[in-house]
C-alpha positions as CSV (number, residue, x, y, z in Angstrom):
1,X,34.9,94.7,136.8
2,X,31.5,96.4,137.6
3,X,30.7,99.4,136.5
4,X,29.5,102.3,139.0
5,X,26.7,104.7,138.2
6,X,27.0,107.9,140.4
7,X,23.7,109.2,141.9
8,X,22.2,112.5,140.2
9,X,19.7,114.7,141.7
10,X,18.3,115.0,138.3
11,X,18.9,114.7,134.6
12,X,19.0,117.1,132.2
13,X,21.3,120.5,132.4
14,X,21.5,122.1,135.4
15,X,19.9,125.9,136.7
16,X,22.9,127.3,136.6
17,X,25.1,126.1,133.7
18,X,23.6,128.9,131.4
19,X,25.3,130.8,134.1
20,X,28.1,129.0,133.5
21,X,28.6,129.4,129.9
22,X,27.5,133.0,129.5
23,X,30.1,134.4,132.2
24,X,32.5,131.9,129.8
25,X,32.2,133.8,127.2
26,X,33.2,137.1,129.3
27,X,36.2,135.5,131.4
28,X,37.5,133.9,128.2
29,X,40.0,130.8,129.3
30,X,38.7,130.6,132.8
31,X,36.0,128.1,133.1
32,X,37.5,126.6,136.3
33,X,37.9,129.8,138.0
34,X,34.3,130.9,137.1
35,X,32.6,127.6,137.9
36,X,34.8,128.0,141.5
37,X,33.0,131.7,142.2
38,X,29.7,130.1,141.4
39,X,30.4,126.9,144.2
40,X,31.7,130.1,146.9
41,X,28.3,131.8,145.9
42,X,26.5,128.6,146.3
43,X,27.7,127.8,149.3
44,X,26.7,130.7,151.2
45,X,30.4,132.0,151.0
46,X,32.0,134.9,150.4
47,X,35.1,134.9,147.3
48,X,38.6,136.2,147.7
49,X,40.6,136.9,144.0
50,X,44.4,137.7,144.3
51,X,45.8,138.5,141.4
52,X,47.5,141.6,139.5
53,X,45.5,144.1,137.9
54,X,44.2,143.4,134.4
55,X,43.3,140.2,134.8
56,X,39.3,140.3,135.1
57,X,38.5,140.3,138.6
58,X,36.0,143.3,138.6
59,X,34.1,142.0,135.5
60,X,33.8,138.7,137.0
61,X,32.4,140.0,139.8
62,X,30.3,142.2,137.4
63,X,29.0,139.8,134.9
64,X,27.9,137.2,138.3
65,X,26.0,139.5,139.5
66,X,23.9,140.9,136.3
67,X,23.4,137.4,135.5
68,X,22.5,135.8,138.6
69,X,19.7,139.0,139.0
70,X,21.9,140.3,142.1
71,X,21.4,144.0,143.3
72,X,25.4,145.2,143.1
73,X,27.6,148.0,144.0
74,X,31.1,148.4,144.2
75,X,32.9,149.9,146.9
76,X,36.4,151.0,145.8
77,X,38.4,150.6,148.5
78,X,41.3,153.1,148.9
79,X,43.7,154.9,152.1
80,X,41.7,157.4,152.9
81,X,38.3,155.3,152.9
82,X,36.4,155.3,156.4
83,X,33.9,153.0,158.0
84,X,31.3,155.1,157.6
85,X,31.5,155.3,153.5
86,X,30.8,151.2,153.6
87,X,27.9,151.2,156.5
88,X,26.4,154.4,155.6
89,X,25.6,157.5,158.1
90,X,22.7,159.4,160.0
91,X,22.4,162.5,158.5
92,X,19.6,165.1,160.5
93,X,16.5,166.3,158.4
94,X,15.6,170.0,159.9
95,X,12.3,169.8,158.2
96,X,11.1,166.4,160.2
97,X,13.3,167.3,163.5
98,X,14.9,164.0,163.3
99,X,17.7,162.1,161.9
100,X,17.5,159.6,158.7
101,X,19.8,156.8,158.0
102,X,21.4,156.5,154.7
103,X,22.3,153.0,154.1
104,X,25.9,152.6,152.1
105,X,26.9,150.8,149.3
106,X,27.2,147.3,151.8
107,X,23.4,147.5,151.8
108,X,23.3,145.6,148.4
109,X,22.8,142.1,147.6
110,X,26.1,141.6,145.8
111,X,29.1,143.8,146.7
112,X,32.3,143.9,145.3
113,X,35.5,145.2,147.8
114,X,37.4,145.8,145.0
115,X,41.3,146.1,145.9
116,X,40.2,145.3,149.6
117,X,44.1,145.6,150.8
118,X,44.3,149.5,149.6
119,X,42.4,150.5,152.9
120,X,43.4,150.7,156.1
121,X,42.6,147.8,158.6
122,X,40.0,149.9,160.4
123,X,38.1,150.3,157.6
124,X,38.6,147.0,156.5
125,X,37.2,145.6,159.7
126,X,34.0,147.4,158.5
127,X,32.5,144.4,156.5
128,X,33.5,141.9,159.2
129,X,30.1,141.9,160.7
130,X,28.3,142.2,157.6
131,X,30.4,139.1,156.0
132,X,29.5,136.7,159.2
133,X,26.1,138.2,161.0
134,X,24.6,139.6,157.3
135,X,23.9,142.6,159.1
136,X,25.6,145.8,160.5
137,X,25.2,148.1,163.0
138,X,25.6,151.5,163.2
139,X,25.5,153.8,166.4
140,X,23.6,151.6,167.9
141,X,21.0,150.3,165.7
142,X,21.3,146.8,163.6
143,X,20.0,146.7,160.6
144,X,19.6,143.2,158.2
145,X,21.5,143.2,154.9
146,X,19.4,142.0,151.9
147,X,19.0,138.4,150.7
148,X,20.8,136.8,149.6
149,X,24.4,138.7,150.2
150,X,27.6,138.1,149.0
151,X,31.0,139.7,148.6
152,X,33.3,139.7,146.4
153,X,36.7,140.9,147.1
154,X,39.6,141.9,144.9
155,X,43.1,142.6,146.2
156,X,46.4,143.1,144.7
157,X,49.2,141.4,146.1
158,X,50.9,141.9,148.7
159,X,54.5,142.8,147.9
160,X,52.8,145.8,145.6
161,X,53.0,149.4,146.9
162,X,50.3,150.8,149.0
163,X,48.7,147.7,150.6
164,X,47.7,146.3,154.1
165,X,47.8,142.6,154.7
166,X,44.4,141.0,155.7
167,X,44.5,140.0,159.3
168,X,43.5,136.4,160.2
169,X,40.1,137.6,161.3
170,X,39.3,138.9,157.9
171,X,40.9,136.5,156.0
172,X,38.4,133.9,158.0
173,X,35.3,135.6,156.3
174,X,36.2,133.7,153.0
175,X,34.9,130.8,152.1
176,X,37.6,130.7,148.8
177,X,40.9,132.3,148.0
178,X,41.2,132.4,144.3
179,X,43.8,133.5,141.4
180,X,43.0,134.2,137.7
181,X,46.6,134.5,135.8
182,X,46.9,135.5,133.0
183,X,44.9,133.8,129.5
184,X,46.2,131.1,127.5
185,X,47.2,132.3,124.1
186,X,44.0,131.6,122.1
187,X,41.7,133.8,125.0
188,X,44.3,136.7,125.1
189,X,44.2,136.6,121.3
190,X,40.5,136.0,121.2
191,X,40.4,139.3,123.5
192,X,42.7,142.1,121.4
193,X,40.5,140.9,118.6
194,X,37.2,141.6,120.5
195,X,38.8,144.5,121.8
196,X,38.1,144.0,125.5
197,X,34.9,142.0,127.2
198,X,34.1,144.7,130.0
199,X,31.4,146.4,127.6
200,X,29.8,142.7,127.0
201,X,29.7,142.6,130.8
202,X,27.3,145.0,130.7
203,X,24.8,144.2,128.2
204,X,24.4,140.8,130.3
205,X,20.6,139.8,130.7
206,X,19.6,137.9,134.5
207,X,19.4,134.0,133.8
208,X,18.6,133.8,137.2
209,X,16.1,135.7,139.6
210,X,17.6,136.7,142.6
211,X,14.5,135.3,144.7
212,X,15.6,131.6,143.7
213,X,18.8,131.7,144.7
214,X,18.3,130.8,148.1
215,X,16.0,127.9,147.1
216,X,19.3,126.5,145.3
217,X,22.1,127.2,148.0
218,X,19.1,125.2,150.3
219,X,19.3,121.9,147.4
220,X,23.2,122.2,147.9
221,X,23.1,121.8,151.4
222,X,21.4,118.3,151.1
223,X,24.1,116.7,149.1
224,X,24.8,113.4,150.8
225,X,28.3,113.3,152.5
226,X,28.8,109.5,153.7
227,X,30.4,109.4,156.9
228,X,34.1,107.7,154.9
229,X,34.2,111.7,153.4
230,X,34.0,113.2,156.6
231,X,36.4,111.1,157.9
232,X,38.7,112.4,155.1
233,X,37.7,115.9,156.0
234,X,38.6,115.6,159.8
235,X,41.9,114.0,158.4
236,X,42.8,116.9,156.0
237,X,41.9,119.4,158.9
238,X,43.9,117.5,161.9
239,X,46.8,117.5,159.2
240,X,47.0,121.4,158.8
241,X,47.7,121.3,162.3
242,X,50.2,118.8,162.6
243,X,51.9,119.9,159.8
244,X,55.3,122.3,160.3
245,X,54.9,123.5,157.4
246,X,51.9,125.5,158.6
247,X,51.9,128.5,161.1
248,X,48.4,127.8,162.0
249,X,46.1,124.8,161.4
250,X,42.4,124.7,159.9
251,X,40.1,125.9,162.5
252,X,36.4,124.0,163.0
253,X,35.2,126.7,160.4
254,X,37.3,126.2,158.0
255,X,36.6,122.5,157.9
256,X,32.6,123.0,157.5
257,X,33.4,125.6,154.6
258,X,35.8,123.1,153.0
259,X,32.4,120.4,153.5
260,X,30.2,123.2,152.1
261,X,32.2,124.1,149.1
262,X,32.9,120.2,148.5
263,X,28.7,120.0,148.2
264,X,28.1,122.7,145.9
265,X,30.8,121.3,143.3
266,X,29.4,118.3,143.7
267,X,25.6,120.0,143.1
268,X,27.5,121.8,140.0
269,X,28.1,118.3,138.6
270,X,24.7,117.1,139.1
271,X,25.2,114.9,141.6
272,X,23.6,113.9,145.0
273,X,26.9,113.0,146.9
274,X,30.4,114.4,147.7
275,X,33.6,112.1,146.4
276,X,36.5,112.8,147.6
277,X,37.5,114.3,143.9
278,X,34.8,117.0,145.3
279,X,37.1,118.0,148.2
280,X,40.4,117.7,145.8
281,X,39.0,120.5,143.4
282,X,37.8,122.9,146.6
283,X,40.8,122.3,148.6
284,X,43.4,124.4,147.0
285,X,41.5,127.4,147.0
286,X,39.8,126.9,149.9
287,X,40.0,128.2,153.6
288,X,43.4,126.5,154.1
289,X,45.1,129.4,151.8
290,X,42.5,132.3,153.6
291,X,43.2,130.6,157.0
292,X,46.2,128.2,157.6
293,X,49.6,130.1,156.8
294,X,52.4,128.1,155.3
295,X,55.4,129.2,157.4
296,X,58.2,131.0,155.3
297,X,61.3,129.6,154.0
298,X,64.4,130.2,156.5
């Protein structure tokens, strides 16, 4: 037998697992689900969380963004939200003759759509060109979003009262679809004794200045993928749309944001190369739940 020694890129604990372990102590019980919003973020991505309310999906997003140093606002998205309250508006000054653009709250470096599948399609189609371009126009004039930018979107499923299905085309803007669920015993007990971790949330300090992040998200992208792992890529991806089982396959995208994901959990672990255990831990919670639809029972 001969023992194999996996490539690092270096020794030592990585950038971001204070990240890692702080947000830990927020989320309590949910270190895989936290180190799976960091490898979205990492990747360039933007992160999808489905789950009922209660669960911590806000101060997740919260508690990323104070400690990775990100500017953030929260757009709570509801019926009778419009397009305009997420792009912003020209308003006209009378004192300079001319009109003056007021960015809205998309104009921030983080930005959590929290319950995204409360408002109406229309204005959900609002954040479709920011998500994919990282900019937005409005009548007329584009203007960039600032660096980096991610979003974080909450929703509440489906079969609750008072929601609108993502279409495809939104659903396509996500790198991952995650859940939380509910805590294990110990973290739900550790939590009525602490009396709630929101307030903690907000005493976070930045680990991380928001200026290095795209120097990381740059070192993910040149994790090694030997040409065996894309073969099992392409193989996953052609299956999806073979499959019955599924309405519609994994598009091209999807298969580079499955690769992308796939590098920054391997990056996470310290290594230099994707395995195929990499592409395991993405896959579930990847684009094949935002994009490929299983078809329905009957």
């Amino acid at each position: 037998m001969f023992a194999v020694t996996l490539p690092t890129l270096a020794t030592g604990p990585r950038p971001l697992d204070p990240v890692l372990a702080a947000a830990g102590r927020i989320i309590l019980g949910k270190d895989r689900e936290i180190r799976q919003a960091v490898a979205c973020l990492l990747a360039g991505g933007h992160l999808l969380i489905e789950d009922l309310p209660g669960v911590g999906k806000t101060t997740l997003a919260h508690a990323l963004a104070r400690l990775l140093g990100l500017a953030f606002s929260r757009i709570q998205f509801t019926s009778d939200l419009l397009p305009a309250d997420i792009s912003g508006v020209s308003i006209y000054e009378r004192q300079r003759g001319e009109f003056r653009f007021l960015p809205g709250p998309v104009f921030s470096q983080l930005v959590l759509a929290d319950e995204i599948n409360r408002a109406t399609p229309k204005t959900q189609s609002a954040l479709l060109e920011a998500m994919e371009e990282r900019q937005v126009t409005v009548e007329g004039e584009t203007r960039p979003l600032p660096e980096p930018f991610f979003v974080i979107a909450t929703q509440n499923p489906s079969h609750q009262i008072g929601t609108f299905p993502l279409p495809e085309s939104q659903l396509d803007r996500f790198l991952m679809r995650i859940e939380l669920g509910y805590p294990d015993r110990n973290a739900e007990r550790a939590l009525l004794t602490a009396g709630g971790q929101r307030a903690l949330a907000d005493q976070l300090e930045p680990l991380l200045a928001a200026r290095d992040l795209p120097a990381l998200q740059r070192e993910v992208t040149t994790v090694h993928a030997a040409e065996p792992l894309i073969d099992y890529v392409q193989a996953l991806v052609e299956a999806s749309r073979r499959d019955p089982a599924f309405q519609h396959g994994l598009s091209p995208r999807a298969g580079l944001a499955l690769l992308a994901a796939a590098r920054a959990w391997a990056w996470l672990d310290g290594r230099d190369m994707v395995l195929p255990d990499d592409i395991q831990a993405v896959l579930p919670r990847s684009p094949a739940i935002a994009c490929a639809r299983r078809r329905e029972p009957g």
